[in-house]
C-alpha positions as CSV (number, residue, x, y, z in Angstrom):
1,X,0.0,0.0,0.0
2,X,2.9,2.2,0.7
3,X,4.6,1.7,-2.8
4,X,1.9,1.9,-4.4
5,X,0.9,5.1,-2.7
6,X,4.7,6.9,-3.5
7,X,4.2,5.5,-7.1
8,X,1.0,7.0,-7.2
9,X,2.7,10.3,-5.9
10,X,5.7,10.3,-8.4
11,X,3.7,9.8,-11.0
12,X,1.1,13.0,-10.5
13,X,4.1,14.9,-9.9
14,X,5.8,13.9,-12.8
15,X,2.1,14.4,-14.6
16,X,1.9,18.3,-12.9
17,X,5.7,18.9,-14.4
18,X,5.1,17.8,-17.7
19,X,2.2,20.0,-18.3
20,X,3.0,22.9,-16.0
21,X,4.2,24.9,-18.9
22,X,2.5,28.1,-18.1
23,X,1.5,29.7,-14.7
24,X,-1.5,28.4,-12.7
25,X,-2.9,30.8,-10.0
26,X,-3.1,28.6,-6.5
27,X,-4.5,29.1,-3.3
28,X,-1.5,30.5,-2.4
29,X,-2.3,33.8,-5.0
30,X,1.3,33.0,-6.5
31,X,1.6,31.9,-10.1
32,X,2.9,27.6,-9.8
33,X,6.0,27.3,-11.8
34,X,7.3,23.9,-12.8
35,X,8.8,22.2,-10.1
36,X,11.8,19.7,-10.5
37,X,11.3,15.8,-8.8
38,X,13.9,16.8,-6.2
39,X,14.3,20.4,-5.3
40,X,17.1,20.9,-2.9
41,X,15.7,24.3,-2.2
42,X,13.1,22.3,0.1
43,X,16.0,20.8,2.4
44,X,17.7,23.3,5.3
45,X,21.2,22.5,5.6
46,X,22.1,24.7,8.3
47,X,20.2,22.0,10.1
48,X,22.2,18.6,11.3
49,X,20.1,15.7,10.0
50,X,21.4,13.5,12.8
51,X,19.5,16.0,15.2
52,X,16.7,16.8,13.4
53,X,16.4,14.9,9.8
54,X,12.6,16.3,9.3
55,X,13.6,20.1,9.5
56,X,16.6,19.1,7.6
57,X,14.5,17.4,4.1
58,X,11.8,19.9,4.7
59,X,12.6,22.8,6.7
60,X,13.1,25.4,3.2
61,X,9.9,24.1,1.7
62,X,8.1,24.7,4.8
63,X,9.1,28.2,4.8
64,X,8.2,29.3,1.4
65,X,5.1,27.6,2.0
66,X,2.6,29.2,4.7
67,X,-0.1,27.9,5.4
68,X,-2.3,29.5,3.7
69,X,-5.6,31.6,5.5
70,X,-8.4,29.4,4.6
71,X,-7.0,26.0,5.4
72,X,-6.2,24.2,8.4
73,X,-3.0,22.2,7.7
74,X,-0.9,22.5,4.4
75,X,1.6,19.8,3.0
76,X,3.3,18.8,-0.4
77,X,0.3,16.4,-1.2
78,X,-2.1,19.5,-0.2
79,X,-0.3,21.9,-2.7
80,X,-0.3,19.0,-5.4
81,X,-4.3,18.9,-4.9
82,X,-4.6,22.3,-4.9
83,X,-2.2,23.0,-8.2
84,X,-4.0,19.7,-9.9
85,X,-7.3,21.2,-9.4
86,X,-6.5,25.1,-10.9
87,X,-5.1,23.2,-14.1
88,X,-8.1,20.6,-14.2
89,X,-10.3,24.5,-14.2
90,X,-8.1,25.7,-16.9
91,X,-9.1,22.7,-18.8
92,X,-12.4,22.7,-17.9
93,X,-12.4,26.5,-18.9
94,X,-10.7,25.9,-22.1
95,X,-13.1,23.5,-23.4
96,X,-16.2,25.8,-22.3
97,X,-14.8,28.3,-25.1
98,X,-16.0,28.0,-28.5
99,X,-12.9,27.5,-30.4
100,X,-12.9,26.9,-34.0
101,X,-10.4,23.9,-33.2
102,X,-12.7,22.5,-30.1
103,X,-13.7,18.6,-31.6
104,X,-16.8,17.4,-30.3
105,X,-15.8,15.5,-27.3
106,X,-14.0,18.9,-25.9
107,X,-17.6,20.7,-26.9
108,X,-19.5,18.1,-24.8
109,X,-17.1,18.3,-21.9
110,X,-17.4,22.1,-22.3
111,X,-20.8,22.2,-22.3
112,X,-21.3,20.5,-19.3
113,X,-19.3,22.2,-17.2
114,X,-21.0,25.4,-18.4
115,X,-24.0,23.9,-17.3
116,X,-22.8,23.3,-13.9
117,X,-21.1,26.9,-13.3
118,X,-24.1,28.2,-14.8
119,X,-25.1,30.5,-11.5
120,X,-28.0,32.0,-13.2
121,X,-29.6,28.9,-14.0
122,X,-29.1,27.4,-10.9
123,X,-30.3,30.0,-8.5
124,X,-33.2,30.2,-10.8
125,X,-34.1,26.7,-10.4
126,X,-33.9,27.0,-6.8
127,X,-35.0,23.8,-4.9
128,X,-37.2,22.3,-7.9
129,X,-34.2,19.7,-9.1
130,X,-34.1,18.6,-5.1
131,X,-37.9,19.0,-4.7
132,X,-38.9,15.0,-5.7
133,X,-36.5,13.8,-3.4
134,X,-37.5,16.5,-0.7
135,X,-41.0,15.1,-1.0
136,X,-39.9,11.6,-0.4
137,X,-38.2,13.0,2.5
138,X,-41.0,14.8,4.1
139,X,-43.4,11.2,3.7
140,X,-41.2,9.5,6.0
141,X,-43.3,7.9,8.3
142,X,-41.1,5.0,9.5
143,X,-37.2,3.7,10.6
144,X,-38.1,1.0,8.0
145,X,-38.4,3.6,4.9
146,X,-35.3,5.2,5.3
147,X,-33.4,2.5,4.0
148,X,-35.3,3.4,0.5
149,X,-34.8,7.0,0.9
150,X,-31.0,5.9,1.5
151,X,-31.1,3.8,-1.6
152,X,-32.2,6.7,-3.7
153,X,-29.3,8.8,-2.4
154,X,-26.7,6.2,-2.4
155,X,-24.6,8.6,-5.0
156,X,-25.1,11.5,-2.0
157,X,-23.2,9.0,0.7
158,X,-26.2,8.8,2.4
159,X,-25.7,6.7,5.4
160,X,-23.1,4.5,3.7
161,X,-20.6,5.2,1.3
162,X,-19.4,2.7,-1.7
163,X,-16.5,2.7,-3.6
164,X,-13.2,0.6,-4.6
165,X,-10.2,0.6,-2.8
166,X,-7.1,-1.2,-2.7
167,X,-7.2,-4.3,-0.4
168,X,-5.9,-3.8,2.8
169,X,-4.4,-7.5,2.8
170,X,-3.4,-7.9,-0.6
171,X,-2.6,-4.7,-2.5
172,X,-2.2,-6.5,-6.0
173,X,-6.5,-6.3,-5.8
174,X,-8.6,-3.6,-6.0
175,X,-12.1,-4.5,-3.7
176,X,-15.2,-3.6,-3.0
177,X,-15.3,-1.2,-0.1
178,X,-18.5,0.0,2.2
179,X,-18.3,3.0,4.9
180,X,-20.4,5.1,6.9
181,X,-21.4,8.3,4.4
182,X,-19.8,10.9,6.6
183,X,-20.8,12.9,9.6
184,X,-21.9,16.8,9.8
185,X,-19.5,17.2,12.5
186,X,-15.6,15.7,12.9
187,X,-16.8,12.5,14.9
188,X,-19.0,10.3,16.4
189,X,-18.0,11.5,20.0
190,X,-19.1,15.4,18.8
191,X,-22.6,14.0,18.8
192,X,-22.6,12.2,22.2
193,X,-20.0,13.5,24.7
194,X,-21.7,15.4,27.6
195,X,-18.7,17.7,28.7
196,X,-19.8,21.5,28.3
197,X,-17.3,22.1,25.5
198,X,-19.1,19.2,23.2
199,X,-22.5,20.9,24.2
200,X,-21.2,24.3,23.4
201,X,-19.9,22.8,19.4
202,X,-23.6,20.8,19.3
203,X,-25.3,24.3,20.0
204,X,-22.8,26.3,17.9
205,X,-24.0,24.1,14.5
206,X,-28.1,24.8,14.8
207,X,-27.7,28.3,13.6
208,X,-26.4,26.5,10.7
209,X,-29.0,24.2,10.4
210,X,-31.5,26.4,10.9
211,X,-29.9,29.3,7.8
212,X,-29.9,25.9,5.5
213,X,-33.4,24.9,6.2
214,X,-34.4,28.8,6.1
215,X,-32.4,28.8,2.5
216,X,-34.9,26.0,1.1
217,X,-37.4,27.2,2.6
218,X,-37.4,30.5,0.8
219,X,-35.4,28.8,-1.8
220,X,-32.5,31.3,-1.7
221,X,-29.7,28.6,-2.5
């Protein structure tokens, strides 16, 4: 699992410096330039890697790289997401344009992500695309029928969540893998510890509960 995860890793990086010819704009505001597969510039040498080898491989990189205001922890494999994702939207953004070059298959890419960053549309449309399933929701009348409803939203995570992974024991197969669909708050223990700080998180999250509902409700999404 560990090779195949630095294989993984080597090759997106070698992907990202391949077709990093021009800048990207980051999270970080500045412009990603193409990065080499070791850069020495990462590494502090004033520091003795018998003492401390981590601040030795990774005490420059860690200094040119803040972390930046709107995330709580920031890594190489965070900036790789983060630079992976602006050139996936240049992609996206370059197939949107009517070129005279664009083939069909970039037009039908284009076109769909159009759709979905069509703001106008969307806000327009309100709650009517979630309205059937709202529906379903709201006739709930039993523990039995919410395995349906979860059914329905099985593509939403709801309850469970389904997808394929590498097997834990053999990591030459790739398996079927089933696990709960994910929690509003960090853990299990958010929802049932009685300490006053839990109860202070639990009461913190209803004025966001209530501003979602209220947003449906008046169907101001």
């Amino acid at each position: 699992m560990h090779r195949t995860t630095l294989a993984l890793t080597f090759l997106v990086s070698a992907f990202l410096i391949t077709i990093t010819a021009g800048p990207v704009v980051t999270a970080q505001t500045a412009p990603a330039k193409s990065q080499p597969v070791l850069d020495v510039t990462s590494m502090d040498t004033s520091v003795d890697p018998c003492t401390d080898f981590f601040a030795y491989s990774c005490g420059g990189w860690i200094r040119k790289n803040p972390i930046p205001p709107d995330q709580s922890s920031w890594s190489v494999y965070s900036k790789l997401e983060d630079d992976n994702k602006a050139i996936l939207r240049e992609i996206l953004d370059s197939a949107a344009t009517p070129a005279p070059d664009r083939d069909a298959v970039k037009q039908r890419i284009g076109d769909y992500y159009a759709a979905c960053m069509d703001e106008k549309a969307i806000n327009a449309a309100a709650i009517k695309p979630l309205q059937p399933l709202l529906d379903q929701i709201q006739q709930l009348h039993s523990r039995r029928a919410i395995a349906d409803i979860a059914a329905i939203m099985v593509y939403n995570n709801a309850l469970f969540r389904f997808r394929s992974d590498q097997d834990y024991k053999d990591s030459t197969q790739v398996i079927a893998e089933v696990d709960q669909g994910g929690l509003g708050l960090p853990d299990r223990d958010y929802y049932l510890k009685a300490d006053a700080e839990s109860a202070e998180i639990r009461k913190s999250t209803l004025p966001i509960c209530k501003k979602c509902s209220g947003c449906l409700a008046t169907s101001q999404l």
